[in-house]
N, C-alpha and C positions, 0 to 999 in steps of 0.2 A: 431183280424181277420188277416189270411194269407194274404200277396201281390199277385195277379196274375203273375203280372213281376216283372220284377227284371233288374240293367243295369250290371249283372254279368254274362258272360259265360265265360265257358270252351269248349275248340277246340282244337282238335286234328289233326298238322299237319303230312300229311302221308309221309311215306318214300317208300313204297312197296304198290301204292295202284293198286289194280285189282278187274276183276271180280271175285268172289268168289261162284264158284261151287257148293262150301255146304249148299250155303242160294239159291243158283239159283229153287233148287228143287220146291220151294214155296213162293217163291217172283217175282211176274207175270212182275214186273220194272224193274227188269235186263233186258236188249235187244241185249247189245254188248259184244261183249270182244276187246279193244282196247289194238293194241301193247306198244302204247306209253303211255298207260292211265296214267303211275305215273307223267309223264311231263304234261300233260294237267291238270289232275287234281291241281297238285300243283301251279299250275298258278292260277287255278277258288277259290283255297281254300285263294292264298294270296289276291287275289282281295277281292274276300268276307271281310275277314278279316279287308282289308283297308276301304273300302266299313264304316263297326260296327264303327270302332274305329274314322275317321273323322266324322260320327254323333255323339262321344263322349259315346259309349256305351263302358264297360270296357270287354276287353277279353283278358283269361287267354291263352296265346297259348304255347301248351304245344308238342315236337316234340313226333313222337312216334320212337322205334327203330327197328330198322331190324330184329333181332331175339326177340323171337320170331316173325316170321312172319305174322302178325294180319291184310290182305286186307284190312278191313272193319273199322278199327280203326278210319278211319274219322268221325264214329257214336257214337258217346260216349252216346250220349243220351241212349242206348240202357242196359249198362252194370252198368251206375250207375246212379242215383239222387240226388240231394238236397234240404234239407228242412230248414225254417226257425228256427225250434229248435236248428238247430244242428247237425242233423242226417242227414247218408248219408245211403242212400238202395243199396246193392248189387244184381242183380241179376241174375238169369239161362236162360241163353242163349242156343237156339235152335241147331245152330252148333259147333262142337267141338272147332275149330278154332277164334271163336269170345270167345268164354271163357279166350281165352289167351289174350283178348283184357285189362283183371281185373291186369295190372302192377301198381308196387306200386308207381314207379316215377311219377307217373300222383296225385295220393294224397300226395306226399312229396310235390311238386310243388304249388301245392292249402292251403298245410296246413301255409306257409311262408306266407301266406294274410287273410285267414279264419281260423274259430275255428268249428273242428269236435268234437264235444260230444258225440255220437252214431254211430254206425255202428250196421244196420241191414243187417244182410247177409241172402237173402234168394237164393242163388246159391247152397245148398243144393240141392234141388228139381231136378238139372240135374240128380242127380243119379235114379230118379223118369222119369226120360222122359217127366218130364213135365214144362212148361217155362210161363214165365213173362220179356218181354223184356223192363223195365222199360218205359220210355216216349214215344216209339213207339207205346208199346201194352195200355197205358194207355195214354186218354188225360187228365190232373187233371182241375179240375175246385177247384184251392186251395184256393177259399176266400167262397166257399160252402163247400169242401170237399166234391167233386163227384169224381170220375173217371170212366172216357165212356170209356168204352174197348169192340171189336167185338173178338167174340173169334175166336178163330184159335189155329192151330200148336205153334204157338208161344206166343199165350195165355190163358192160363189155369184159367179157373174158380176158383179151389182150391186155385192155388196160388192168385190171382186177388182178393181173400177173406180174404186171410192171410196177403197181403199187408192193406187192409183196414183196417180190426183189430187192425194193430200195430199202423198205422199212424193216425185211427180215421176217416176214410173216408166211405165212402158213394157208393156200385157199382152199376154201372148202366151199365149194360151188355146187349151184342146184337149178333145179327149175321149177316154181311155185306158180299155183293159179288161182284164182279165184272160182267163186262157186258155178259164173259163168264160163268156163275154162279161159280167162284170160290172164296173158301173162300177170302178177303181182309187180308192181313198177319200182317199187323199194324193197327192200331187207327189212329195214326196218318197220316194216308197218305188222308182218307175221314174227317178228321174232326178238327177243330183248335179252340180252347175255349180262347177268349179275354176277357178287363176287360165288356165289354158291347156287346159284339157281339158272335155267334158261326158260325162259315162256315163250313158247311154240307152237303154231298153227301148223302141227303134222301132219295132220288133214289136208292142207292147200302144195302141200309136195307129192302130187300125183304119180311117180315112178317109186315102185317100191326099194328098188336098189338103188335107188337116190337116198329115201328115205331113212333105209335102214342104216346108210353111211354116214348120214348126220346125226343119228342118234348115236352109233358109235362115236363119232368124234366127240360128241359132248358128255359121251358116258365117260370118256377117257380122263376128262377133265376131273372127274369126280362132282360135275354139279348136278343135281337133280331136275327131271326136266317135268315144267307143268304144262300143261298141255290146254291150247285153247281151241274151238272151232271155229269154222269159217264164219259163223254168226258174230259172235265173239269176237272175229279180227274185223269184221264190217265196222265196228266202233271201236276200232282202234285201241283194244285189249291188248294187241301186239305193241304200239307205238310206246315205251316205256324205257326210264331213264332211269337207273339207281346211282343217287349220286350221294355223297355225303360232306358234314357239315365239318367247322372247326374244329368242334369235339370229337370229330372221329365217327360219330354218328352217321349210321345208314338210313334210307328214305329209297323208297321207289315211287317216282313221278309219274303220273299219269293224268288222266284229263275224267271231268264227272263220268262223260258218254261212259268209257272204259271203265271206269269203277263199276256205273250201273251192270256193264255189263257184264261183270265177273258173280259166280257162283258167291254162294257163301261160304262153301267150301274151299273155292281159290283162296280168297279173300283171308281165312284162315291159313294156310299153308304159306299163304306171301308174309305173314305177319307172324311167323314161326321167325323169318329171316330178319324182317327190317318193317317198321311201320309205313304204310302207303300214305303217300302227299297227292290229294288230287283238286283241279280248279277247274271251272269252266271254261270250254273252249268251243264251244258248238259253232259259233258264228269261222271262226278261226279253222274248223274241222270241215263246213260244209263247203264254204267258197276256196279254201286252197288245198284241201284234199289232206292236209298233215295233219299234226297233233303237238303233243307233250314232248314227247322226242323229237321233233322234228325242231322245234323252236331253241333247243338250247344244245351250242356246239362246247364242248368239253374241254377246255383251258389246262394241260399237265404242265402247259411250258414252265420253267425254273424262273420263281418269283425273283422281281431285283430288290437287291437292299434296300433298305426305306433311311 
């Protein structure tokens, strides 16, 4: 059976980070545009970073470079995957600009500690107009082989079908909104699948017989589901990573905003399962619309001998 975590990420720090106009169209989390954003951001991304690594979690930090000029690049999670076989999923990304995000230094970098056996590219599909933006638009439930994805602009059913296919998974698709009825552009911003728990904005899945199929699926799982509001995912209460450390130790990642905005009660219930890691991210949350999750793509691939 699949791990849910893993104590391997991959980050990408930025050199040119801004807000990005081409994703602004349909991603309702962008709210700024800051002059200085690349200085602040770099700050929140090294904290974070420091933050993983004295809980002993391992991260790849990999710089990105200036040309091509890739804003967004602090999301890796978005353009590629990793699996425990082996295989690493490429995928079609929404704006033109994030497709440049797919540099090869980033798998040179990763291949010096991991072994890739597979490369599945499905970045074909841009020519189609049609996108699957890896861990955003999918959350995997990888010890079931599910993946919750709300569709959108940036997530295509087709593809979301093609992905299961290959990988042997399971879709469980929906339609999510926000509180102004617009589409949700990622999965992962309303929903976070741990080894025992899921945190879900059930509230932004407006069709009851959608609704109530998702809570079946994840009942089925035996995980417990906690439940946030639309307030709640506005600061990125959804956008959430549980990953853990060498010792086996569990952690759920998340960013200040999202802590602030969890109950006391959440805050309690998360911390029955695994103690919460959270850093600031605000500059990072307002100009490119992600978070905590979104900054760190999930490394299962099969370590090489040292």
């Amino acid at each position: 059976m699949s791990r849910q975590t893993t104590s391997h990420l991959l980050m990408i720090r930025p050199v040119q980070f801004a807000f990005n106009a081409q994703t602004a169209v349909n991603n309702a989390f962008q709210s700024t545009q800051d002059t200085n954003a690349q200085e602040l951001a770099l700050k929140e991304f090294d904290n974070f970073v420091g933050l993983l690594r004295k809980k002993g979690v391992d991260v790849t930090v990999v710089n990105d470079t200036p040309a091509p000029h890739t804003p967004d690049s602090i999301f890796p999670n978005n353009w590629i995957s990793f699996h425990d076989d082996g295989s690493i999923v490429l995928y079609p990304m929404y704006a033109a600009n994030r497709r440049q995000e797919r540099k090869p230094h980033v798998l040179e970098t990763l291949e010096k500690h991991f072994s890739i056996k597979q490369r599945i590219d499905l970045s074909a599909y841009e020519n189609n107009n049609v996108f699957l933006e890896g861990t955003g638009s999918m959350v995997l439930d990888r010890e079931n082989k599910i993946a919750y994805a709300c569709l959108s602009q940036r997530t295509d059913a087709k593809v979301l079908n093609d992905f299961c296919a290959r990988l042997g998974y399971t879709a469980q698709a929906f339609t999510a909104t926000d509180a102004n009825g617009f589409p949700i552009y990622h999965t992962n911003v309303m929903m976070c699948v741990a080894d025992r728990y899921v945190i879900i904005c059930l509230d932004s899945i407006p069709d009851a017989a959608e609704r109530k199929t998702t809570v079946t699926c994840i009942t089925k799982t035996n995980k417990a589901i906690i439940a946030i509001t639309l307030d709640q995912m506005n600061h990125f209460a959804g956008n959430m990573l549980q990953v853990n450390n060498a010792n086996g130790d569990t952690f759920l990642i998340m960013s200040s905003q999202a802590y602030k905005a969890l109950s006391s009660e959440q805050v309690e219930t998360i911390e029955k399962y695994n103690p919460i890691l959270h850093s600031s991210l605000d500059t990072i949350e307002r100009n490119g619309g992600g978070s905590a999750r979104c900054m760190m793509a999930e490394v299962f691939l099969p370590e090489r001998a040292v």
